[in-house]
Structures are given as C-alpha cells and as structure tokens.
C-alpha positions in Angstrom: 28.2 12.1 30.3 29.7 10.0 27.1 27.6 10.0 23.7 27.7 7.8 21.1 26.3 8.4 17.9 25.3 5.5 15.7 27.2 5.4 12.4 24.3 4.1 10.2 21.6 6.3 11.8 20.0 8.9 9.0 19.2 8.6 5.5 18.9 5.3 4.3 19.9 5.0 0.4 16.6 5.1 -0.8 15.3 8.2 0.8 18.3 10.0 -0.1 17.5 8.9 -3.4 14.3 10.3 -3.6 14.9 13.6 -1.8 17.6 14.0 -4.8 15.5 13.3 -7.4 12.4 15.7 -5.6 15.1 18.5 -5.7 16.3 17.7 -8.9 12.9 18.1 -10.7 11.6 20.5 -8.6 14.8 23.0 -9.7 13.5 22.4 -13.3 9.3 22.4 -13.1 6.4 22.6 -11.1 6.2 19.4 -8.3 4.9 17.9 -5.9 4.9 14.3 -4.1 2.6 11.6 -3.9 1.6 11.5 -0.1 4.7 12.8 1.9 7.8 12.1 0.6 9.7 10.9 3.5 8.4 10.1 7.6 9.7 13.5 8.8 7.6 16.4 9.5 10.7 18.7 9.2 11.5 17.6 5.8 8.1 17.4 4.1 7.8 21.3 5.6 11.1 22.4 4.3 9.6 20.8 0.7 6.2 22.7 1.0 8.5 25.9 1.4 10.0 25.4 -1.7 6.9 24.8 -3.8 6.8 21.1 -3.5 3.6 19.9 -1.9 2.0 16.6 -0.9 -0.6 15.5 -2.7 -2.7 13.1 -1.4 -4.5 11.3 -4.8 -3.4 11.4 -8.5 -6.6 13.3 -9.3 -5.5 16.0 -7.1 -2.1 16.9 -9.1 -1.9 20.1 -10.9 -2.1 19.7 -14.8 1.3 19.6 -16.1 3.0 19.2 -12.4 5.2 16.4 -12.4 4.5 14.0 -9.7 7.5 12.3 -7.4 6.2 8.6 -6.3 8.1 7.9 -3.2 10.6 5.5 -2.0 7.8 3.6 -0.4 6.6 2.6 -4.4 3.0 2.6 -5.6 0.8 0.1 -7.3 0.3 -0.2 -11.1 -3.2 1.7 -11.4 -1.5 4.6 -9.8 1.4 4.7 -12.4 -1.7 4.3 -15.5 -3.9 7.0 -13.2 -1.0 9.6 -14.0 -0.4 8.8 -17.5 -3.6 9.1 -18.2 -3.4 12.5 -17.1 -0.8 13.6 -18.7 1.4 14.8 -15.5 5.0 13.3 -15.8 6.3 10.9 -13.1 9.6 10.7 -11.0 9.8 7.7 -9.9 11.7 7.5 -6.8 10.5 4.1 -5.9 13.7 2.0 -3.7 15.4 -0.5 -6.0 14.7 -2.6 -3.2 11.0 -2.6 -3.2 10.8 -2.5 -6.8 12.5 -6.3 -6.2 9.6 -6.7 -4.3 6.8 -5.7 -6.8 8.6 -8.7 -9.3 8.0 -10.8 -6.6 4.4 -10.2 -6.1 3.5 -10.1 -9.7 5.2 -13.8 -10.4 2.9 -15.1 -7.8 0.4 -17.7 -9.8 -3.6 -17.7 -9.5 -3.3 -21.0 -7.5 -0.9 -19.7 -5.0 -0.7 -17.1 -2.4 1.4 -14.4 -1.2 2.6 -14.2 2.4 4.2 -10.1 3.2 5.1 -9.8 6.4 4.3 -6.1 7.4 2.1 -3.2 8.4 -1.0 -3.4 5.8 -1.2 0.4 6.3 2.0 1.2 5.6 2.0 2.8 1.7 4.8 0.3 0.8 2.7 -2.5 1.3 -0.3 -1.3 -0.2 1.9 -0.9 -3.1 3.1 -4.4 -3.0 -0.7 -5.6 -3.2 -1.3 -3.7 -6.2 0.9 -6.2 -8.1 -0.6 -9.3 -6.6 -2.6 -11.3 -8.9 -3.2 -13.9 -6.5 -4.5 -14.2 -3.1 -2.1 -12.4 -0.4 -1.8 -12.4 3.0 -0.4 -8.8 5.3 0.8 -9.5 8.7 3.5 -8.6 11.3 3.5 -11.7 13.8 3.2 -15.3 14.0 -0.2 -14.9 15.8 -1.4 -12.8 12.9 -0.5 -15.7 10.8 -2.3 -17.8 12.9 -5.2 -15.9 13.5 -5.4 -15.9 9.4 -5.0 -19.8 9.3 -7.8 -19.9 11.6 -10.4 -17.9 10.0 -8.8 -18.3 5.9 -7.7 -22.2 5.8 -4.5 -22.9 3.5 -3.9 -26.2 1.8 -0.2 -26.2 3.1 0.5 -28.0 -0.4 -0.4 -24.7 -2.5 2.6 -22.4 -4.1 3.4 -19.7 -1.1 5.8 -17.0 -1.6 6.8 -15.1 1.3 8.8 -11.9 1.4 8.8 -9.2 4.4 8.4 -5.0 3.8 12.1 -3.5 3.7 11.9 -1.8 7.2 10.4 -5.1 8.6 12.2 -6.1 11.8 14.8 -8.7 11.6 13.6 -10.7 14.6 10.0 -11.2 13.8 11.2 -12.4 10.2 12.9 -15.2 11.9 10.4 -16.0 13.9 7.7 -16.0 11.0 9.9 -17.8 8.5 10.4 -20.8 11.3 6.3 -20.5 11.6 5.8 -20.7 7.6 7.7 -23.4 7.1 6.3 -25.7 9.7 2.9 -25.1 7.4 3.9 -24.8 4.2 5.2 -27.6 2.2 5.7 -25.3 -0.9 7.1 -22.4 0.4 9.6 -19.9 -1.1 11.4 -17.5 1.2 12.8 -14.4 -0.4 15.0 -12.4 2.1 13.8 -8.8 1.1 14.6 -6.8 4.3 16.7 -4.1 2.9 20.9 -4.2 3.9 20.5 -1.2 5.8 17.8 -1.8 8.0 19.5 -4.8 8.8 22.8 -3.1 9.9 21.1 -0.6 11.4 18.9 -2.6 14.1 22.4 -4.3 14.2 24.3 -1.4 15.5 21.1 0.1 17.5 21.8 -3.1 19.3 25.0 -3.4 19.9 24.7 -0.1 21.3 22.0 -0.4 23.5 23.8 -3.3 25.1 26.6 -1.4 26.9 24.8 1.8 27.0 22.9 3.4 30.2 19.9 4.8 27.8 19.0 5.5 24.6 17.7 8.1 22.0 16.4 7.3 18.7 15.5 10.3 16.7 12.9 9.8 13.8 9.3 10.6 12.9 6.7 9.0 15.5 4.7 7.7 12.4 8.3 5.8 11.0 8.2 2.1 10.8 11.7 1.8 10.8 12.0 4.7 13.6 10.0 3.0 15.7 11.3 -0.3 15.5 14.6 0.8 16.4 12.5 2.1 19.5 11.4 -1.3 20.3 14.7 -2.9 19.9 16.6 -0.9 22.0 14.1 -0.7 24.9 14.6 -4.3 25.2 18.3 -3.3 26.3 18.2 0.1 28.5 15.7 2.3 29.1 15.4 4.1 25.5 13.2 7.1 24.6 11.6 8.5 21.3 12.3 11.7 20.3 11.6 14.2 17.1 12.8 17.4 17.2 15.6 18.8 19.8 13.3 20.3 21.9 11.4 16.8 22.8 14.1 16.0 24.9 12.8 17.9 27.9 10.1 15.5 28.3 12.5 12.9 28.7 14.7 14.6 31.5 13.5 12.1 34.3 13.8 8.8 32.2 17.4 10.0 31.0 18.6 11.4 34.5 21.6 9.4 36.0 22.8 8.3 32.7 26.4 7.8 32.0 26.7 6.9 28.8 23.8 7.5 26.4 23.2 6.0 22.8 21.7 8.0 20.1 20.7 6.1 16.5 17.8 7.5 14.2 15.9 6.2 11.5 15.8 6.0 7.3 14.0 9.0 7.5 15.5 11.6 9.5 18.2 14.2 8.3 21.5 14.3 9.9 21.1 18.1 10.5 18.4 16.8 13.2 20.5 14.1 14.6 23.5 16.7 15.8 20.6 19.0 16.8 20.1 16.3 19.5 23.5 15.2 20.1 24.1 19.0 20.8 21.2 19.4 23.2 22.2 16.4 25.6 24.5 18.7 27.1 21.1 20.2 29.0 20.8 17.1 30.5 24.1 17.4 32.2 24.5 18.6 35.8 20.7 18.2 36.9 21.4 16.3 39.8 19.9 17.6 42.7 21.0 17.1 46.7 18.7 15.0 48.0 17.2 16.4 51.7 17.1 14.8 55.1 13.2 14.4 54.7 14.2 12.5 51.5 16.9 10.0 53.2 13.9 9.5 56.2 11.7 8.4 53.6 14.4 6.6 51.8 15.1 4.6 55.4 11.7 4.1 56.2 10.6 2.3 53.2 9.5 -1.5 53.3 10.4 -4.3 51.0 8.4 -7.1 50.0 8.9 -11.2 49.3 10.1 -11.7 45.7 10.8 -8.1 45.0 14.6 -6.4 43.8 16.6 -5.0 45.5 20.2 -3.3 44.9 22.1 -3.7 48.0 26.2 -2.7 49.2 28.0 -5.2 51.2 28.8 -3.9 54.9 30.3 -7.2 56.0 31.3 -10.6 55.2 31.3 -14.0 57.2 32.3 -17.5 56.6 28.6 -18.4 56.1 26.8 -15.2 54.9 27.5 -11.6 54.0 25.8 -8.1 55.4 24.3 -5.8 52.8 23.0 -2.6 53.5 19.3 -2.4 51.1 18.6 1.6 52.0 15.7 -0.3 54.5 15.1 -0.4 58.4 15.9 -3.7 58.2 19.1 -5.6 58.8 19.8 -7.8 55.3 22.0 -10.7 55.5 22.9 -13.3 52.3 23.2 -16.9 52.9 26.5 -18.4 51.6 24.2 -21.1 49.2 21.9 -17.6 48.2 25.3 -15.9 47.2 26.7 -18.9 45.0 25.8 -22.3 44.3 29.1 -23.4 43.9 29.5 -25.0 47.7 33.5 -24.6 48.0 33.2 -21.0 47.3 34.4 -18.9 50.0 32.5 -15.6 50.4 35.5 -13.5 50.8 36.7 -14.6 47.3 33.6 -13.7 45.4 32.5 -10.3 47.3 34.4 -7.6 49.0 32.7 -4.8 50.9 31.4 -1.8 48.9 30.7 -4.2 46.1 26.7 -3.5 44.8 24.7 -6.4 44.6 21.6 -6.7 42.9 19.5 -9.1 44.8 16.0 -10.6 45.2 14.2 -10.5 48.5 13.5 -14.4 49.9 12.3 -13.7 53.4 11.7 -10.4 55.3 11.1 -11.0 59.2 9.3 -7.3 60.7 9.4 -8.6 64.1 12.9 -9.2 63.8 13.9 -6.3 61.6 15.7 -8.4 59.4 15.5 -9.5 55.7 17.1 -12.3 53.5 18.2 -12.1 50.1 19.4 -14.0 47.3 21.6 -13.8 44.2 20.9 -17.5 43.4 17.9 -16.7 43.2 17.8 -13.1 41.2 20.3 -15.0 38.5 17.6 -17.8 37.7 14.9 -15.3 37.5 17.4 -13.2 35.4 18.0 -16.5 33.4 14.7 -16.9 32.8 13.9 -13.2 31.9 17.2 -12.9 29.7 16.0 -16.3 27.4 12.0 -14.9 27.3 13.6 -11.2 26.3 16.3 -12.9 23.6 12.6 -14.2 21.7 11.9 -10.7 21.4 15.0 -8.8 21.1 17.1 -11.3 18.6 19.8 -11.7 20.8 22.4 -14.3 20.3 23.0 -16.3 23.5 25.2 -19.1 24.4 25.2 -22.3 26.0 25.6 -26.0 26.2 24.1 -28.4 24.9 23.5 -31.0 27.6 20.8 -33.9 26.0 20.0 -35.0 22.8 15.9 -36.4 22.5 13.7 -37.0 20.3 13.8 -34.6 17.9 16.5 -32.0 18.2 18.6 -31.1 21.9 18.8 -29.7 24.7 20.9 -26.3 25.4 21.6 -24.9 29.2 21.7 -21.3 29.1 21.6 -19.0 32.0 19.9 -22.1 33.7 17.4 -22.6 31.5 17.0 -25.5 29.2 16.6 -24.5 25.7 15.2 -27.4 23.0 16.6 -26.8 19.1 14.8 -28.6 17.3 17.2 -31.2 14.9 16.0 -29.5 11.8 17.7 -26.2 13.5 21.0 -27.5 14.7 23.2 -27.2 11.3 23.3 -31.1 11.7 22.8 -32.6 8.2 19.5 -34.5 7.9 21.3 -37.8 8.5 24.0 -36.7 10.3 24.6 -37.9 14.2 23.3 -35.1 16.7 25.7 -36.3 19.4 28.2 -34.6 18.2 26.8 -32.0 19.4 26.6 -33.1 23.0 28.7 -30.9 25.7 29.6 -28.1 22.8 28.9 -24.7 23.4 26.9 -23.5 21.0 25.6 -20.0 19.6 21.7 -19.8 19.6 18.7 -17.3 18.9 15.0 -17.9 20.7 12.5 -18.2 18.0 9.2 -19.4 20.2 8.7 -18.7 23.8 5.9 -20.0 26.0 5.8 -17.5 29.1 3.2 -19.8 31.0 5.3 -23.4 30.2 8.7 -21.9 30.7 9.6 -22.9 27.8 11.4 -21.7 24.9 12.6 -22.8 21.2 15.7 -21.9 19.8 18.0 -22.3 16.9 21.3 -23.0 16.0 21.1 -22.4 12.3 20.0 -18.9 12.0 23.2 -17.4 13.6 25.4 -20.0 11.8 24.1 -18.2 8.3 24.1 -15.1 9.8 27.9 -15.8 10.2 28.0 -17.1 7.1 26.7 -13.6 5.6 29.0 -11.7 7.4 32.3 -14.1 6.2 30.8 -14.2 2.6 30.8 -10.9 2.8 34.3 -9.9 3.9 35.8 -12.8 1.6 34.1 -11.0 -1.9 35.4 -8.0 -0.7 39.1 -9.0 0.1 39.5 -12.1 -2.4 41.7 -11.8 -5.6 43.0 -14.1 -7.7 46.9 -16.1 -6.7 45.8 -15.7 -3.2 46.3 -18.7 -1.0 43.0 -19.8 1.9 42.9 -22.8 4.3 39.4 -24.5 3.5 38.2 -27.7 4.4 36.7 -30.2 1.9 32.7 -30.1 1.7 31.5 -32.3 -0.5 32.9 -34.3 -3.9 31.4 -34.8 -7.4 32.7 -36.1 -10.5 34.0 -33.6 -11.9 36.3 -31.9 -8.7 35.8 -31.1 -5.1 33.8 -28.2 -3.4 35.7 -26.5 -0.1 34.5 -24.5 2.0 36.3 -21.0 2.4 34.7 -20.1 5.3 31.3 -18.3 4.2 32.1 -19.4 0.4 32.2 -22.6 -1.4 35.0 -22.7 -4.0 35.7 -25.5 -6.6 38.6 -27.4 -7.5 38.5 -28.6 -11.1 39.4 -32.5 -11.3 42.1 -31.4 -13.4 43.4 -28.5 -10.9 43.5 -31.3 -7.6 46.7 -33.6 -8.9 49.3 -33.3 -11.8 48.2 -37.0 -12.0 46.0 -38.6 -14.2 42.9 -39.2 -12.0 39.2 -40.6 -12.5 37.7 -39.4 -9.4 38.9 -36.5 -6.7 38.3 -39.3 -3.8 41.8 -40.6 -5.0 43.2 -37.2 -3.8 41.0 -35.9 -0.9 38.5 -37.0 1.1 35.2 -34.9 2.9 36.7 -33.3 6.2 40.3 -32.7 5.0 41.9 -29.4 5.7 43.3 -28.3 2.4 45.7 -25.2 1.2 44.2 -23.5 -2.1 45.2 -20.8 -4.8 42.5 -18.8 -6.3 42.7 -19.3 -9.7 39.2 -17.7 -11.1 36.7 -15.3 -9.7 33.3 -15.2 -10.9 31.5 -12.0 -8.8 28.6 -11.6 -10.8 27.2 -15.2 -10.1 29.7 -15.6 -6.9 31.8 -18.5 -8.1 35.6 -18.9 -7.2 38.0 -21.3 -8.8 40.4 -22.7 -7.0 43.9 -25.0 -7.8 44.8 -27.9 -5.3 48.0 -29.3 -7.4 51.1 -27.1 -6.5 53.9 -25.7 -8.9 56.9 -28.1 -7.1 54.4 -31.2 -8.1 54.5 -29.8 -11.1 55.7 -33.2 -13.0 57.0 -31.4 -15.8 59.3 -29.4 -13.2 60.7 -32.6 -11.8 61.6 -34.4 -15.2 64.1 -31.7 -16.4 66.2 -33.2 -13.4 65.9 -36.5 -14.4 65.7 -37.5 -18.1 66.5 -35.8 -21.3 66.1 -36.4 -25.0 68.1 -39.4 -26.2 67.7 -41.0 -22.5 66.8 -44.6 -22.3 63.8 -45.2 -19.5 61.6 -48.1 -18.6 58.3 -47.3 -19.0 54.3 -48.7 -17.9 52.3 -48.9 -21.0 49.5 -47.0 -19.7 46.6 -47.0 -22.6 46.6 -48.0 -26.6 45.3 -46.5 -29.2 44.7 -47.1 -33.2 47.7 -45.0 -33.9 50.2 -45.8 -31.0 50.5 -46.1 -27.4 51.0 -44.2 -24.1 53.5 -45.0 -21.5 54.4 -43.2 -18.3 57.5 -42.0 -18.0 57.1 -41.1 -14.5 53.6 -40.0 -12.5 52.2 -37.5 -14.0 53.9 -38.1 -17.8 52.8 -40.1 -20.0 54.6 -40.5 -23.5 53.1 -41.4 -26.9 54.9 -44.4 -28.6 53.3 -43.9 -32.2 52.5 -47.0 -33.9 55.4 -46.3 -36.4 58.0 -46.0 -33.5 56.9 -49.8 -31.9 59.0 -52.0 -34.2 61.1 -52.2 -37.1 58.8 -53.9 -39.1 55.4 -52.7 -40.3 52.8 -52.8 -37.1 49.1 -53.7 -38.3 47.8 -53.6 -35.0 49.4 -51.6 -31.7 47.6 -54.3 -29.3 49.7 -57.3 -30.7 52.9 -55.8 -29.9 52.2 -54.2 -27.0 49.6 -54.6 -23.3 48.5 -52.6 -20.4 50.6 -52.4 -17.8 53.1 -53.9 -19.8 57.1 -52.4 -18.9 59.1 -51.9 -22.1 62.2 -50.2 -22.3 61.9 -47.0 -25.2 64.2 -44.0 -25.9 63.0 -40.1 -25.1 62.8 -38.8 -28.6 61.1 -35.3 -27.4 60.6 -33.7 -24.6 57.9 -30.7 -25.2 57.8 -28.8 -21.8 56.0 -25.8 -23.5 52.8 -27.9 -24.3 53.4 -30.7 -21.8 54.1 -33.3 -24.5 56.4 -36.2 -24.8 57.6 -39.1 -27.5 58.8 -42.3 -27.4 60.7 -45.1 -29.3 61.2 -48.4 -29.2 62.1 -48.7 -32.9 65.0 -46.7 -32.5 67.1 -48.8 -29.6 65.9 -51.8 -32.2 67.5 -50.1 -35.0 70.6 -49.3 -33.0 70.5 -53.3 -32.4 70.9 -54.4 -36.0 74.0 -54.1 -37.1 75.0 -56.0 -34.2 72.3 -58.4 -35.0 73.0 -58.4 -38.9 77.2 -59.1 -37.9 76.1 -62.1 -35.9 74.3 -63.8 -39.0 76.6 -63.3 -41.6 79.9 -64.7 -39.3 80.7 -68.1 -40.8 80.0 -71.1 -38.9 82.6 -73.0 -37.3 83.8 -76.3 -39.2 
C-alpha cells in the first residue's frame, strides 16, 4: 500500500495564529476562549488541561480573565460587551476575515450584502454583526434563489458579495455566474482565503489518481468537511477524527493501492502522522475467498443497463469474448467496442485486458449477454460533465458550433454551450475564432433532467492567469528580458501582456526616435522582446523598455560624425531662439538663432522652414546629456574672405 500525505493539510495560518497567541497569554494570566478555539476536540481538550477553557458568552468570563476571540472573528457588540467588563481581549481574529468585516461595514443603507456561507458558522455571524444594511447568508444558487423568491431585489440596488474564508471554491463560481446574471450593480470581492484554495487544490489533485481517500479533521469543520465532499467526487474518500476511527472504515478502504490522506485548517499535524501511521493495520487484510463464495460469485445475474468489469477471453474480427464472473457467456460487438469503423479489435484489446462495460442485452434462454463500451463511455461522458458541475474540474474539448449567444464545446460526447460573455472573447470580438480549438472549460450549471450543461471558458483562463501572475512577482527583477505580446495602446506607450501581468512601455522607452504615438512602432498582436526597467510590487506595476542599446542613436553617431564635421541636415521644428535639425534619426541638433547667419536674425522663420535641408557644421557633440549644436554661421564665415577677395579684385579694362 503507497500513502501520500498532502503537503498543505494542517494548520492553516490563522489557526496557528491563534493557538500562539492562546499560549502566549495563557503562559502570562488567567484565559480562556470565546467558544472553542479551533474545530478539534483534541485541541480544545489539551487547552482545558492547561487552564484555558471555553466560554460560551462574554457574561460568562471570569473577572479579570483575558478572553481569546477566535480566528473565526466576532461582531462589534461582543468586542464593547468585554470592554465593558473590564476583561482584556486577544484578539486572534484571521487577517483575512477581518478584510471581510471592512467589507460588510462599507455596505450602504440602500444596498445589500450577499455572503456566501453557512449562517451558523461563528464566522459568519460575525460578518453580520458589521452589516448595516440588509444581508443575505447562503451556500448555493438555489438558496439564492429561494431568497429572490420570497425577498424580491431591485437588480439595480448596490450588492456586495463576498464568500466565508473556508467557502468552497466551486460553489463560489457557480454563485458569482448566478449574481451577475441578476444584479446589475454588483461587486465581487474574492475573499476565500489562499489556503483553502490550495488546499481543495491539492485534495484534488490527489484524489484524482488515488484509489481512496482520508481526510482527517473535526466532523463539525467547514473546511474539513468540504475537503470530504471534494474528494468523494474522485474515489471513494472517508472521514476520520482520531486514529482509532479508521477501523470503521476497514471495508470502504479494503483493496486500496494507493491511498490519499489531506486534513483540514483545524487539525494538528501530530494527529495527521497518528493516521498515516495506523494505515499500516489496514495492510494484509485480504482474506481467501471460499468455494461457496466463487459458487455464488458464478451464479449471480446481471441486469439490462447495469456495469459490469469484464477480462477478455478471446477476440474475433467482429466481436471479442469477455469473461463477467456470470453463468453467462458475454460477447462485445465490434461497433459496442469502438465507434471508429476501421478499427480492428485485435489493435485496441488483447486478452487479459479488463474492461469496464455496460450490459445492452442479456438472453437467459441462451445463456448469453451483450455488452458495450460505446455505450459505458457516453454514459461515462455524461456522468463525468454532470460530476465536473460539482467537483470544479477542468475538462477539455472542442468547440464545434458557434449560435446565438456563446458556442458549442464536445466533450466526452457531450455538447457543452459557453455562453459568449464566458469565452474570453472581447465583447465585440468574432467568436469564430474559436471554432475547432480545443479549449479548457469548467461546468457552472447543469440540468440533470435536460442533459444539459453550462460551462465557461473564462474562469480557468484567470485561474491561469493567477497562477502565471503569481510565479512572474515571484521570479521578476529588474534588466531581465520577457517575450510579451502587445495588448492594447494609449497615448502615452503600449501595454504587453507578460503572460499573467500587464507591463508598460513608456512612449519614450518604445523608439530612440522622436514619436507622437506608439502605433508608429507597434501595433496590437505583435510579439515583442522587453527589458524590465521598473518594478512596482506594492501596487503590481512593471516598467518595461522596448528601444535597445545598439539603436541607441547616440551609439551609432560616434561612428559617423564628429565635431567640426560638415552634415546636411532636415530642419525639423523652429523656435523663438533657434532651430532644430536632424542630424540623423534619432538626433536632432539645435541651430541657435545666433549661429543662422552672419548678419543679425530678427526672426528664425525667415531664414529658415520645415523640412527645409541646409548644410551646418557639428559645433558639439554632448553624448553625456544627449545634446548636440549646430552652425551655419560658421561655414558662412569661413566663406568671406573668399567672398570679400572677389569684390575688391579690380575689374578688367
């Protein structure tokens, strides 16, 4: 038997927080806690032997005994009950649902506040206490509906939905989807806490490839028993507290090969190896099965519609023999085996292979029985899209139609319709493009009865999103180079996407030229190579620089001109007090008024145009602050003498 422990099972960072902070205080004064400190029997009796007991009121503490508030938080008439009293408070409340209270307490009179959770859980009925407004507790889209039915909402009035921290993930997709098909002024605040989230991640992940499942945590946990639902959806998954629990579970366990074990916010890792350690009992149960046993095994019917696991005895051109553990003689159909009609049999079976197949026909008289896979995998199809709406899963597919409205995906031979506002299509974008792409997908509605199912696109792209957002901020620094691709363009520079992140490019960082809008350098869609140039983590902003050094204009001039050079250059603007010409792109010199003749200029505009090409000496050549002058008054004055020799010669008689 293999085990694998979760890594984020245990303590989440608020409990541990609180169990500190009980310890701490309780090391330097009388204590107890408000209500039991943490979901775990074992815990709250280890407290009560050293001195720390659960109280279930503030009237009931002890004058003088500080009194922990738990991680789960507490309303503001608790906090003034205690004060009032005199006994001091530890407050242990999670940062996290303290983020929550802020939320609850900004709601206005006119609006309402939506919490997705248990309404007996103390964490919400702390939330409430900061409500001013009307609010709403639920934990499913039907709850929501059910509200909607007998409280009507004017879908136009301020709504602020948030979820409790050990809410689970999938039922907050499925409510935020619901909340904003109703509500026109909604705001969603994503205030499931980090490590629920990458907990049910991993409990996941796990249950996926393993053969069963233990998840260790107080019966009465939220969080515990959520992670209990999710993996159940996987493998056959089983709820234990203490070590000794596990008995119970021998039967549902038995046969296992590789079993999972994750546990929830609540529940000491102490407890956790207890169990991991105990598995071992489990080990070398299996009993030899008895001739009466195999009879009865043998003799057993099967029924129309039902599975079956069956090992192939023999193959044909045009069926296969599988051996069901019946009386009868079972037999696959070529087209039950594979609907792919060039298939040969031989190719996609060999004998001892085990089959899980669905009874089609059974024949008593005949002693014989067909089966299908065909028709196992569209019922498996079917099951696998109706369990994703309740599991989370991600599934794949292809999108195969685009109607009115959003597509069409085929997964697992079911059709699957994402709506357009759920495809990651822009608003007015073209949702053809979509058409034969596989795509990634979660089921936010299913309709059992109707076969059918809604799904969307967009929640795994941000999902994704997160995750790459997440590992750029933790490897990004500044100088290092990223392949983006341009996302949108404003006046002031371009926005590229990083992959997760949005960086900038300042106009001024895109070209060594001078420029008066980025479109003259890049365009939306184009694959560009950026340099970090600024990181901004506490309001997660990045800089980035387009132009590169060889560009570099001033680079390239040093091998081309020097001071004292004569150039042609393109009068580029004019000023009051002189001119600038361009040297070459990216250089522009300033001819000062005082350098555009020989004589005294009144105004630079009657000496000189735009886009006028005049021929002017380099009189400096500042590479340190990117500066350069320019003369025409001085290949003038190297003229004169010339000029002056030519009047004074005498003329000829």
């Amino acid at each position: 038997m293999s085990i694998t422990v979760a890594q984020t099972a245990g303590f989440c960072f608020g409990v541990r927080r609180a169990l500190e902070l009980t310890q701490k205080s309780a090391a330097d004064r009388p204590t107890c806690t408000l209500g039991e400190l943490i979901h775990n029997r074992q815990v709250v009796e280890e407290l009560a032997g050293q001195g720390v007991a659960a109280i279930e009121r503030p009237e009931d503490a002890p004058a003088g005994t500080a009194v922990v508030l738990r991680s789960h938080g507490v309303g503001p008439a608790v906090y003034a009950a205690l004060q009032a009293q005199g006994n001091p408070i530890v407050d242990a409340t999670c940062p996290f649902v303290k983020r929550i209270h802020a939320l609850a307490a900004e709601v206005p009179e006119n609006g309402s506040f939506w919490l997705a959770g248990r309404r007996e859980h103390p964490e919400v009925q702390g939330i409430l206490g900061y409500c001013r407004g009307q609010a709403w507790v639920f934990s499913s889209v039907e709850e929501i509906q059910e509200l909607l039915a007998n409280r009507p909402h004017d879908g136009n009035s301020p709504v602020i939905l948030a979820a409790q921290t050990t809410f689970s993930l999938r039922e907050w997709e499925k409510i935020i989807f619901f909340a904003k098909k109703v509500c026109t002024n909604l705001k969603v605040f994503d205030t499931i806490c980090r490590a629920t989230i990458e907990r049910q991640s991993e409990a996941k992940q796990l249950a996926q490839s393993a053969d069963a499942m233990v998840v260790v945590g107080g019966l009465h946990s939220a969080n515990t028993t959520a992670l209990a639902a999710l993996c159940s959806g996987y493998c056959p998954t089983v709820q234990v507290e203490t070590p000794d629990q596990l008995e119970r579970h021998r039967e549902a366990l038995r046969g296992a090969r590789f079993i999972g074990i994750t546990a929830g916010a609540s529940t000491p890792a102490c407890i956790i190896k207890e169990v991991q350690n105990s598995m071992s009992v489990l080990e070398n149960n299996t009993e030899e099965m008895n001739f009466g046993e195999l009879l009865d095994q043998y003799s057993k019917s099967i029924h129309n519609g039902e599975k079956v696991t069956a090992v192939v005895t023999g193959i044909k051109p045009t069926e296969i023999s599988v051996d069901a553990g019946t009386k009868h003689a079972c037999y696959v159909p070529l087209d039950q085996l594979t609907s792919d009609p060039s298939a040969k049999p031989e190719d996609i079976v060999k004998i001892g292979d085990e089959l899980e197949l669905m009874v089609v026909r059974v024949n008593d008289v005949e002693g014989t029985a067909m089966l299908s896979k065909t028709r196992l995998d569209a019922v498996a199809g079917f099951e696998k899209v109706m369990n994703a709406g309740e599991t989370g899963e991600v599934l794949t597919g292809v999108v195969t139609e685009v109607i009115k409205g959003g597509v069409l995906v085929l997964t697992n031979g079911v059709k699957v319709f994402i709506p357009a506002s759920q495809t990651s299509v822009p608003r007015d974008g073209d949702l053809n493009t979509l058409l034969r792409k596989e795509v990634s997908f979660k089921i936010l509605e299913t309709n059992r009865q109707r076969r059918r199912a809604v799904g969307s696109i967009s929640v795994v792209t941000r999902e994704a999103r997160k995750e790459l957002a997440q590992k750029f901020w933790d490897e990004v620094e500044v100088g290092k180079v990223y392949t983006g691709k341009v996302k949108s363009l404003t006046n002031f520079g371009a926005f590229v996407d990083l992959g997760g992140v949005d960086g900038r490019i300042g106009l001024t960082d895109l070209t060594w030229l001078r420029v008066k809008s980025p479109a003259e350098v890049v365009s939306i869609g184009d694959t560009v190579e950026v340099t970090v140039k600024d990181i901004d983590r506490e309001n997660n902003r990045v800089s980035l620089i387009y132009k590169k050094t060889e560009d570099n204009p001033w680079e390239k001039i040093k091998t081309m001109y020097q001071v004292g050079d004569v150039v042609p250059v393109k009068i580029m603007s004019i000023t009051t007090f002189g001119a600038f010409a361009q040297i070459i792109p990216g250089i522009d010199g300033l001819i000062h008024i005082s350098q555009i003749a020989r004589e005294r200029v009144e105004k630079v505009a009657d000496k000189l145009s735009v886009g006028q090409v005049v021929d002017a000496k380099i009189t400096e050549l500042d590479y340190d602050r990117h500066r350069a002058s320019l003369s025409i008054k001085a290949l003038l004055t190297e003229e004169a003498p010339e000029e002056a020799a030519e009047e004074e010669a005498p003329a000829e008689e």
